[in-house]
C-alpha positions as CSV (number, residue, x, y, z in Angstrom):
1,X,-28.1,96.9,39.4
2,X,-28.1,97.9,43.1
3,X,-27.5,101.6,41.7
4,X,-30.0,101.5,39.3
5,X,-32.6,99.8,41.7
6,X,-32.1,102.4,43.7
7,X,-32.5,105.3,41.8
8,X,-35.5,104.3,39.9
9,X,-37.6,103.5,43.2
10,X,-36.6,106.7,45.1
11,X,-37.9,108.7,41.8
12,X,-40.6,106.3,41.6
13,X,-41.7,107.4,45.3
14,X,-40.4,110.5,44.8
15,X,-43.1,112.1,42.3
16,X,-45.9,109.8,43.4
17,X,-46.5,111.2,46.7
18,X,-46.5,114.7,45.2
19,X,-50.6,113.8,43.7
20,X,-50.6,111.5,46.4
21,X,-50.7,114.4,49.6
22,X,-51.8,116.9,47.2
23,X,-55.3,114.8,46.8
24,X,-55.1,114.7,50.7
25,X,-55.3,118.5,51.1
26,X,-57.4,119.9,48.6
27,X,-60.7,119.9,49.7
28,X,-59.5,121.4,52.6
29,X,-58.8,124.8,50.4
30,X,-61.6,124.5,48.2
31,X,-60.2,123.2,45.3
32,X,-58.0,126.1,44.1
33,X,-55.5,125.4,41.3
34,X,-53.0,127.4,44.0
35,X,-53.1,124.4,46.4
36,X,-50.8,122.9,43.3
37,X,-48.9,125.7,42.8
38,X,-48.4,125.9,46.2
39,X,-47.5,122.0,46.5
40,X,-45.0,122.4,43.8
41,X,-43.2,125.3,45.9
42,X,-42.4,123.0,48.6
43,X,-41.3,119.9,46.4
44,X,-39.5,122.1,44.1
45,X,-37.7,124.2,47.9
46,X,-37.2,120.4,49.5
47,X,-35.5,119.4,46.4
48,X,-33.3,122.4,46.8
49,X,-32.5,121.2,50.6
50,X,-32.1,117.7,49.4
51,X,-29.5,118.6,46.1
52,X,-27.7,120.7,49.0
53,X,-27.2,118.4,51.4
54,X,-25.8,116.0,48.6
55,X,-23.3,118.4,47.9
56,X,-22.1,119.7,51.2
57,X,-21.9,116.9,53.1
58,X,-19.6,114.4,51.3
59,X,-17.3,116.8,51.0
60,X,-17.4,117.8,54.4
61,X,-17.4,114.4,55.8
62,X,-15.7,112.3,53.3
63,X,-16.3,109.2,51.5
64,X,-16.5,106.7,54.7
65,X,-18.1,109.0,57.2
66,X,-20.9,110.5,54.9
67,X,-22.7,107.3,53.8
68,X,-23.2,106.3,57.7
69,X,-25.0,110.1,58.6
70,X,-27.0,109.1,55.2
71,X,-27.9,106.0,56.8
72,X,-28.8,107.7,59.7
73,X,-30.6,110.1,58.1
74,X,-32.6,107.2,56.1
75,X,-33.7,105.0,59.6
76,X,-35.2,108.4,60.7
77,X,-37.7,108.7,58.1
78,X,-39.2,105.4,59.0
79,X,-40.5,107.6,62.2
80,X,-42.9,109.3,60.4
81,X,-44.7,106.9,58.5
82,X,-47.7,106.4,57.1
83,X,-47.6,109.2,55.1
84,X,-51.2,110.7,56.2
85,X,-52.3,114.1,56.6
86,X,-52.8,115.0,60.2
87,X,-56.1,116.4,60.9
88,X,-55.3,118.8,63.6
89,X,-53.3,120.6,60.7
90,X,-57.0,121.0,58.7
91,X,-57.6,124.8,58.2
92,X,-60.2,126.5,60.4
93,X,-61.3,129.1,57.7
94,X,-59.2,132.4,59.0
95,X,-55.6,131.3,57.9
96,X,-53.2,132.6,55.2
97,X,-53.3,129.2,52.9
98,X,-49.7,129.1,51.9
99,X,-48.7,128.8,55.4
100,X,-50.7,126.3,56.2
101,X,-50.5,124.8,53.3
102,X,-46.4,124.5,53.4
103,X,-46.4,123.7,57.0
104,X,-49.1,120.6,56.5
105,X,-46.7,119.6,54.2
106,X,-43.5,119.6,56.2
107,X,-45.1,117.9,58.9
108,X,-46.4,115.2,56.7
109,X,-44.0,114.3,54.5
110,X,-40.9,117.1,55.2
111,X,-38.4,114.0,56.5
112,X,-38.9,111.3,53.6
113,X,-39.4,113.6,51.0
114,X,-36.1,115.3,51.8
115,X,-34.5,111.9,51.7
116,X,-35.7,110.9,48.6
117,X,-34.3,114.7,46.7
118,X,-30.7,113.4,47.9
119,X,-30.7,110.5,46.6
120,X,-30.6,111.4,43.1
121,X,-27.3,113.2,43.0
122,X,-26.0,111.3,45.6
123,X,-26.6,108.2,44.2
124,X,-24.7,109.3,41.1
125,X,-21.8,110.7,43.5
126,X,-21.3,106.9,44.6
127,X,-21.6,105.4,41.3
128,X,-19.1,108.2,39.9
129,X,-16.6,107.4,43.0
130,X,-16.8,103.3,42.7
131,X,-17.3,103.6,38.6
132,X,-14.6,106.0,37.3
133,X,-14.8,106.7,33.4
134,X,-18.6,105.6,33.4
135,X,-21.2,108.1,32.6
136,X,-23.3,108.8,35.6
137,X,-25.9,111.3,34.3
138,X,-27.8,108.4,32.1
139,X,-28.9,107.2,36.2
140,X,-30.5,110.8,35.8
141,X,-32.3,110.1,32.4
142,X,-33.3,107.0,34.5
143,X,-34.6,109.2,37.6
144,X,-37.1,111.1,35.7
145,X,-38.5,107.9,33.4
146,X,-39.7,106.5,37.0
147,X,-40.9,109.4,38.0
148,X,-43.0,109.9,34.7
149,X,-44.1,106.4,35.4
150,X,-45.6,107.4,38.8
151,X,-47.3,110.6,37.6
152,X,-48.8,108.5,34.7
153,X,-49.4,105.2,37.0
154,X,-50.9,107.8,40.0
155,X,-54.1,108.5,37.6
156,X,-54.5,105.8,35.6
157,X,-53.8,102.8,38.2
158,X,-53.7,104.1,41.3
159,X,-56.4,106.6,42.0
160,X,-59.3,105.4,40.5
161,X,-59.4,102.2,42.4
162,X,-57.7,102.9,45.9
163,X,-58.5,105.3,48.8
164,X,-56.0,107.9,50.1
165,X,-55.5,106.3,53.1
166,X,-54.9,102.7,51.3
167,X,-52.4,105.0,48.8
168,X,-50.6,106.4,51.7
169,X,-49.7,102.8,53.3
170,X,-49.0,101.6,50.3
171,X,-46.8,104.2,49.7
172,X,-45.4,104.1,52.8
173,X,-44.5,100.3,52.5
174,X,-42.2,101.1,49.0
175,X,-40.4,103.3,50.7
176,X,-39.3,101.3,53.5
177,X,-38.1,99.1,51.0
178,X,-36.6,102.4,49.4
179,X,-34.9,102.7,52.9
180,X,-33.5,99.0,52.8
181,X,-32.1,99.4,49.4
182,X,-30.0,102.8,50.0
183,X,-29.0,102.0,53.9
184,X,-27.4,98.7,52.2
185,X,-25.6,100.6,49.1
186,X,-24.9,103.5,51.6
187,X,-23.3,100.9,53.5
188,X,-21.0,98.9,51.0
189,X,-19.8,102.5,49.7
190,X,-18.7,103.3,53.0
191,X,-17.1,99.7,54.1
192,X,-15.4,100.0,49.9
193,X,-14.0,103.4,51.3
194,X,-12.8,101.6,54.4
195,X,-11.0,98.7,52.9
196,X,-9.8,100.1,49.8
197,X,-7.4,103.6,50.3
198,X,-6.4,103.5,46.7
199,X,-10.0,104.5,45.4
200,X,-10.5,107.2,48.0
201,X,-8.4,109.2,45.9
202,X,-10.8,108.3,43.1
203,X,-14.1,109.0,45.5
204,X,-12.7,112.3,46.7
205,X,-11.6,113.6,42.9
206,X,-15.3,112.7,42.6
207,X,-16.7,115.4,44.9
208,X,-13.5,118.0,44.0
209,X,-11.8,120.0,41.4
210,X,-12.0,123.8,40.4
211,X,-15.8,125.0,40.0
212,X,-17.0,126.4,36.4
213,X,-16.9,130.4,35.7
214,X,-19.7,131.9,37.3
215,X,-21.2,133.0,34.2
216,X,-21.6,129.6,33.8
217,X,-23.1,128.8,37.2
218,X,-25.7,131.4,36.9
219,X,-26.8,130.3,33.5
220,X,-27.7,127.2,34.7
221,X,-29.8,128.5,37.2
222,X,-31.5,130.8,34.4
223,X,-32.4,127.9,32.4
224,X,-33.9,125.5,34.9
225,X,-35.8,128.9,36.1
226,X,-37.6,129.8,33.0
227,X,-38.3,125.9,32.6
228,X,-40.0,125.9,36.1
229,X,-42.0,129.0,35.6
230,X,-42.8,127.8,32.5
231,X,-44.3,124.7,33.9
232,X,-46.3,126.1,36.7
233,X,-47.8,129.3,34.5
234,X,-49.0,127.0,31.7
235,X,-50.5,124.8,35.1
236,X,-52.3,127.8,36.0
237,X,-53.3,128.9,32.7
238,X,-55.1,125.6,32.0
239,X,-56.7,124.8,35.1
240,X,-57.6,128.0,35.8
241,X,-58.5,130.1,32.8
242,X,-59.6,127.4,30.4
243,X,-61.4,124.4,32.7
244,X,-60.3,123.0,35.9
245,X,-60.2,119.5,35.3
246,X,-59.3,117.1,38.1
247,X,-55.4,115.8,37.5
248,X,-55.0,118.4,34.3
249,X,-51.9,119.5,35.9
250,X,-50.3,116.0,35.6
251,X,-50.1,116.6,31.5
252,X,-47.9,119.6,32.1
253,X,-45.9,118.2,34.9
254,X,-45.3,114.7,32.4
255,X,-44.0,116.7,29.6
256,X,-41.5,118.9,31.8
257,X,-39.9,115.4,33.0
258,X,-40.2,114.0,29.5
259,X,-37.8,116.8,28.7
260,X,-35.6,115.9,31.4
261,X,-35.4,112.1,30.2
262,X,-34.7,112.6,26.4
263,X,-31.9,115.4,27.1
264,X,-30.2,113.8,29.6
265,X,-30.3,110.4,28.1
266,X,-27.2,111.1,26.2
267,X,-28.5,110.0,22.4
268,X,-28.7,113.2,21.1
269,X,-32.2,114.2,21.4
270,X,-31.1,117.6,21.6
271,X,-29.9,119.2,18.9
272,X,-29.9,123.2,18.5
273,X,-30.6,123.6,14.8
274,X,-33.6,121.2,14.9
275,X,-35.2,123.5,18.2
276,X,-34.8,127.2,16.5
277,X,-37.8,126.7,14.4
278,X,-40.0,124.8,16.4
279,X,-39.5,127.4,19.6
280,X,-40.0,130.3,17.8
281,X,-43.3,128.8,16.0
282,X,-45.0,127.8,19.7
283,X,-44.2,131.1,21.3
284,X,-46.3,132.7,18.7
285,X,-48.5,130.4,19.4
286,X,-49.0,130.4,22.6
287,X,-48.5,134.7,22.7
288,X,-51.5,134.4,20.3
289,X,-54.2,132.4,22.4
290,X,-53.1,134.6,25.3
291,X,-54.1,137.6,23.9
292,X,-57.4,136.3,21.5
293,X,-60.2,135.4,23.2
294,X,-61.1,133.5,19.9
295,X,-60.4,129.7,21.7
296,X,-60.3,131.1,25.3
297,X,-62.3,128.2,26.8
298,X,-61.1,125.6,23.7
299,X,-60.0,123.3,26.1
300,X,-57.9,121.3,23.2
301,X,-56.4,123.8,21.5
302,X,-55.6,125.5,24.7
303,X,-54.0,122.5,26.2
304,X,-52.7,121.0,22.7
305,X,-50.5,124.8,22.2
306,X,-49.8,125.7,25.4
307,X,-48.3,121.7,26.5
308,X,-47.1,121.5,23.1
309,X,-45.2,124.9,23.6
310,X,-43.9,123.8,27.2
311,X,-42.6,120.7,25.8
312,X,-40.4,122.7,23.3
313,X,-39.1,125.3,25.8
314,X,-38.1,122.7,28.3
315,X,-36.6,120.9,25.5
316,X,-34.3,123.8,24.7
317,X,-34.0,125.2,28.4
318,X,-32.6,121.2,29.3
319,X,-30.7,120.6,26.3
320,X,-29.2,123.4,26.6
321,X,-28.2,122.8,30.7
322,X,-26.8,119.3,29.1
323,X,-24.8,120.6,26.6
324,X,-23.3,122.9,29.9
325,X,-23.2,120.3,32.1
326,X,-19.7,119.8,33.6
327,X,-17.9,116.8,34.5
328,X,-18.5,114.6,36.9
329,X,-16.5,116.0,39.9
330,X,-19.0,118.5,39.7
331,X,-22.3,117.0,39.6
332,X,-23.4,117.8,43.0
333,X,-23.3,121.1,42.5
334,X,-24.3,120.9,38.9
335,X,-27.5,119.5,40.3
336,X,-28.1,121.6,43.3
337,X,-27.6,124.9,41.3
338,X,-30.8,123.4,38.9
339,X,-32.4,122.6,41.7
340,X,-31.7,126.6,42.7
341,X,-33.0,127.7,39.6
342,X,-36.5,125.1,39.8
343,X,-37.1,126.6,43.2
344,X,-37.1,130.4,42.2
345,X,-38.9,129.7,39.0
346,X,-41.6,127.8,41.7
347,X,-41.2,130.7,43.9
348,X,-41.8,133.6,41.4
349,X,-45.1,131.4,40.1
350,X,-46.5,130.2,43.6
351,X,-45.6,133.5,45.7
352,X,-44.4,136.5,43.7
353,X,-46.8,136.8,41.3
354,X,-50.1,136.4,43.4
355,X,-48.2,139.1,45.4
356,X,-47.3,141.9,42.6
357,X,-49.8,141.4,39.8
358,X,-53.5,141.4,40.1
359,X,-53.9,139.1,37.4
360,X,-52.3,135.7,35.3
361,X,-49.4,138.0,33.9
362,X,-46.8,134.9,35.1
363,X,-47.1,133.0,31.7
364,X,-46.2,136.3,30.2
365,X,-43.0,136.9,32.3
366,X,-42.3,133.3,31.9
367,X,-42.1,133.4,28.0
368,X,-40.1,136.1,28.3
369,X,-37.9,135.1,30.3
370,X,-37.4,131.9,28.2
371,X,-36.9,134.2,24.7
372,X,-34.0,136.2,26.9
373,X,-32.4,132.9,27.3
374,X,-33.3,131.8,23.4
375,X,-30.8,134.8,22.4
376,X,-27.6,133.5,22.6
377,X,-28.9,129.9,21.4
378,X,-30.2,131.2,17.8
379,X,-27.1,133.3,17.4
380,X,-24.8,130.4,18.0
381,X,-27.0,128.2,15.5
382,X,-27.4,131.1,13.0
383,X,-25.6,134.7,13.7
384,X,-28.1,136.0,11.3
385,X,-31.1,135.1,13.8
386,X,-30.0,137.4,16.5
387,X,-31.8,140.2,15.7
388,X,-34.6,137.9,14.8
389,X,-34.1,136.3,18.1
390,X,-34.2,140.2,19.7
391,X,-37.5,141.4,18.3
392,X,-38.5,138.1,19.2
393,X,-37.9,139.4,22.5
394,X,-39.5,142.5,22.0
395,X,-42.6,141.0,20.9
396,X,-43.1,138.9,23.5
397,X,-42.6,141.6,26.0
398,X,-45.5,143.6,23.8
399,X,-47.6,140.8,24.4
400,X,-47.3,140.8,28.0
401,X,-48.3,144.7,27.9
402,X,-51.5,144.2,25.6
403,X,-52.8,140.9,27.9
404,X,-52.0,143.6,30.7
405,X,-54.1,146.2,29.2
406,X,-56.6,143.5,27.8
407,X,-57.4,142.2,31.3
408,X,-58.0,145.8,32.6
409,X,-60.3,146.8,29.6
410,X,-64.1,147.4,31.0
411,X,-62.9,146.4,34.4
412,X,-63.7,148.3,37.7
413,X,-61.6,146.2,39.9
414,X,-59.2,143.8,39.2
415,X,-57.9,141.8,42.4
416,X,-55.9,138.2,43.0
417,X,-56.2,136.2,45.9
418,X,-55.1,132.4,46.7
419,X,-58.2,131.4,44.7
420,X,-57.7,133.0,41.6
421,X,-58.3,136.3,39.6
422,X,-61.7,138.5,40.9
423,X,-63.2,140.9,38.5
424,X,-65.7,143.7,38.2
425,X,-66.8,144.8,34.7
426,X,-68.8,146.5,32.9
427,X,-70.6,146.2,29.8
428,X,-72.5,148.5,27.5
429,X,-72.7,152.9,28.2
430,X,-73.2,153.8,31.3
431,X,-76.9,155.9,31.2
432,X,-78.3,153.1,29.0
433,X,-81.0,150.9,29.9
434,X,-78.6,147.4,28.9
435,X,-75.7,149.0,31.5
436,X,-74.4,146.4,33.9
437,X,-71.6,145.5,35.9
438,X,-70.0,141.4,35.9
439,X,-68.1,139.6,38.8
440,X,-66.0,137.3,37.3
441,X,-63.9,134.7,39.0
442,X,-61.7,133.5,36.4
443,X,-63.5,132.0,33.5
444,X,-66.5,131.9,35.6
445,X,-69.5,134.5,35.8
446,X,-71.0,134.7,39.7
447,X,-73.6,137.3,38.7
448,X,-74.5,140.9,36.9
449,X,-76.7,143.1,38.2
450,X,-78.0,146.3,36.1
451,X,-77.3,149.7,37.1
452,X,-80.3,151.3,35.5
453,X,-83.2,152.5,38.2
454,X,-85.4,150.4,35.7
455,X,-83.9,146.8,35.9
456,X,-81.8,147.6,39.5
457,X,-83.5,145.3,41.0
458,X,-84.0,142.4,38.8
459,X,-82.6,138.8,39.6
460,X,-80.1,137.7,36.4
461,X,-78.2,134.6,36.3
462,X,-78.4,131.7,39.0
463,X,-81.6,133.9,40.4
464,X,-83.8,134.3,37.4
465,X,-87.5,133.2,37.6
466,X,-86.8,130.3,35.0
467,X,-83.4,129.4,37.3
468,X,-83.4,126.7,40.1
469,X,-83.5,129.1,43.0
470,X,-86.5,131.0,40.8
471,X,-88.6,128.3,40.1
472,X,-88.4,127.1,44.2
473,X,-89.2,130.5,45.2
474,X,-92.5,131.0,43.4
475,X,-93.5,127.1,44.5
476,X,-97.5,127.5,44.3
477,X,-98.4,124.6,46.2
478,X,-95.2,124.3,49.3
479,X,-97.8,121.1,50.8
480,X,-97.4,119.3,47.5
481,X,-93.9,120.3,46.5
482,X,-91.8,120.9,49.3
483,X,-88.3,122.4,48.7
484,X,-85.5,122.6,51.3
485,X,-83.6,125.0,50.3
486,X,-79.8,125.9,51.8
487,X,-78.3,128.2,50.1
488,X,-75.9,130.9,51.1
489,X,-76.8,134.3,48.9
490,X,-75.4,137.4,48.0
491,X,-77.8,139.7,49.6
492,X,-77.7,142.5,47.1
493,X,-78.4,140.0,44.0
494,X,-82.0,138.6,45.6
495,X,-82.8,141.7,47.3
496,X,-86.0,141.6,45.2
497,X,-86.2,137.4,44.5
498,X,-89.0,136.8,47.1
499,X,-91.6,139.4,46.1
């Protein structure tokens, strides 16, 4: 029960902090759907530093001498609590946001969010050692149902009725229980060490024995990549490019772990024949709405295909990892190379792609990453679907091409920043009376001007006469109906607005 206790709180803790800080911060970067992106790059980096420690050090210090620097490790964390955003760390308006953004981050909540990525693996390490023959990956499956239940409770229970500084004590108070609970099982692993040489053989088999092929290795890697990508592109998609609901990216984020929970639960959730069909139909799907502009701002049947379509991916990316998964000498590094693999995927999302393409071409790559992956699946399920599987393939790299040429059709100027996807672009000839140009941020339209000598110099959109800022301008009577009026303008759209 200790075990089990254990885990479940540190997951608990674990994924509630990541809305948790992330609700801190993001009115101090306006908002953006990258603050999340961002986020998720650090959880998904301190995970990685968290899986690795859990692998290096018990081999390098043994099974008596490891738990102590664990427990070490664990009083130190109580240092930094409460968990609260330091405001000296609030951005100033001149700096680059992901660097600020990951350094508020480590400052905050770098110490006890390390801690709790250890104790995952670790956890199962000790249980493995003390518990030969008993199946240690079900305290996995156990891991990510607590850490659903905190994404779920977070919006539901938690943020509608509390502060975030009430949400960070609170916080902070679990997890020095969290603290007590692992320093005591830390401790009765290392004293059981101690006073019983015979199972030291066991505990060290438990962290030893010849590593899988390479081919192998990498594999795993590949597929908790494309899962991650997956899960952050479909984040942007949503929030960006169809509505940018407060929370939306918790739906994604729930299904990802759900996928986690039923594969690694060890009932047989996952089963390859019953996953072809149902992958191939949702990347249709979701290749479909990215290329029609039919339901582009459908905001269910945007969410309904593209979560749907995660759900299955992830399903066959993590079934697939569990029917790899090695034995449990091996789990450490089992976990730490997923963990690998989560924190490129997060990395490709949160920093490549703003970086190399000027637009949402990540979902794209992601899909077709996931279909290079889906190869070798359909042909072991069905030899007859591998060339299926291949054009597949080929199709969804065609897709990514036409969205490409799609988002550069009419445009004058396509650019990506931290806060989305700027365009210029143009509608109707150019010569004719109706010609204009368009800045659009995403899904949303800042303002068109005409290019024609004739309208030039017309207000349009937020500036017409019938339009807020119109209707206070041309205020007959300012004695009777006084307007106070700050408002930061683009000069060349209300060149003309006051007479």
């Amino acid at each position: 029960m200790h075990f089990y206790l254990t885990v479940a709180l540190s997951a608990f803790l674990l994924f509630l902090v990541q809305p948790l800080i992330a609700k801190q911060i993001l009115p101090w970067f306006g908002g953006s759907s990258a603050v999340w992106t961002t986020c998720m790059l650090f959880f998904q980096a301190a995970l990685l530093l968290g899986y690795a420690y859990a692998d290096v050090t018990p081999r390098a210090l043994g099974p008596k001498r490891q738990p102590l620097l664990h427990i070490a490790l664990a009083l130190a964390c109580l240092l930094v609590l409460p968990i609260i955003a330091p405001d000296a760390l609030k951005p100033q308006g001149a700096e680059e946001p992901i660097t600020r953004i990951l350094l508020l981050l480590s400052v905050t909540i770098g110490l006890p969010y390390l801690l709790l990525s250890t104790t995952s693996p670790l956890i199962q390490s000790y249980f493995a050692r003390l518990n030969p023959g008993r199946d240690p990956y079900r305290l996995f499956a156990l891991s990510n149902a607590a850490s659903l239940i905190a994404l779920v409770a977070y919006p539901l229970a938690i943020e509608p009725f509390t502060g975030t500084r009430e949400q960070a004590i609170g916080w902070s108070i679990l997890f020095a229980i969290y603290v007590i609970l692992l320093a005591t099982l830390a401790w009765r692993v290392s004293r059981r060490s101690e006073s019983a040489p015979e199972t030291n053989v066991g505990m060290r088999s438990a962290t030893s024995g010849a590593l899988p092929p390479l081919v192998t290795q990498l594999r795993w890697v590949a597929l908790s990549a494309a899962g991650s990508m997956l899960l952050l592109a479909v984040s942007n998609h949503i929030t960006q490019n169809v509505a940018s609901v407060p929370l939306l990216w918790v739906l994604p984020l729930v299904l990802y772990l759900l996928s986690f929970i039923l594969t690694f639960d060890g009932q047989g959730w996952y089963k390859r024949q019953y996953y072809v069909g149902p992958f191939i139909v949702v990347l249709i799907g979701m290749c479909y709405l990215l290329v029609d502009k039919t339901y582009q701002f459908d905001l269910v049947v945007q969410t309904s295909v593209f979560c749907v379509g995660l759900f299955v991916v992830c399903m066959v990316c993590h079934g697939e990892l569990v029917l790899a998964k090695p034995e449990p000498s091996q789990l450490t590094r089992f976990y730490l190379l997923i963990s690998v693999g989560g924190a490129l995927g997060a990395l490709v999302v949160s920093v490549g792609a703003p970086l190399l393409f000027p637009t949402f071409l990540e979902t794209s790559l992601a899909l077709f990453v996931a279909t290079l992956l889906f190869v070798p699946v359909a042909t072991q399920t069905q030899p007859l679907l591998k060339w299926f599987a291949v054009a597949l393939t080929v199709g969804v790299a065609g897709t990514g091409a036409y969205f490409w040429k799609l988002e550069h059709n009419n445009s004058l100027e396509v650019t990506r920043n931290f806060y989305g996807v700027l365009k210029i672009k143009e509608y109707d000839d150019r010569g004719s009376d109706n010609h204009l140009v368009r800045m659009v941020h995403g899904a949303i339209l800042h303002g068109e001007q005409y290019t024609h000598d004739t309208w030039r110099r017309e207000p349009t959109t937020y500036y017409t006469p019938t339009s807020g800022f119109g209707r206070s301008v041309n205020q007959k009577s300012p004695q009777e109906h006084f307007v106070q009026l700050e408002i930061i303008l683009q000069l060349d759209l209300c060149t003309d607005c006051s007479g």
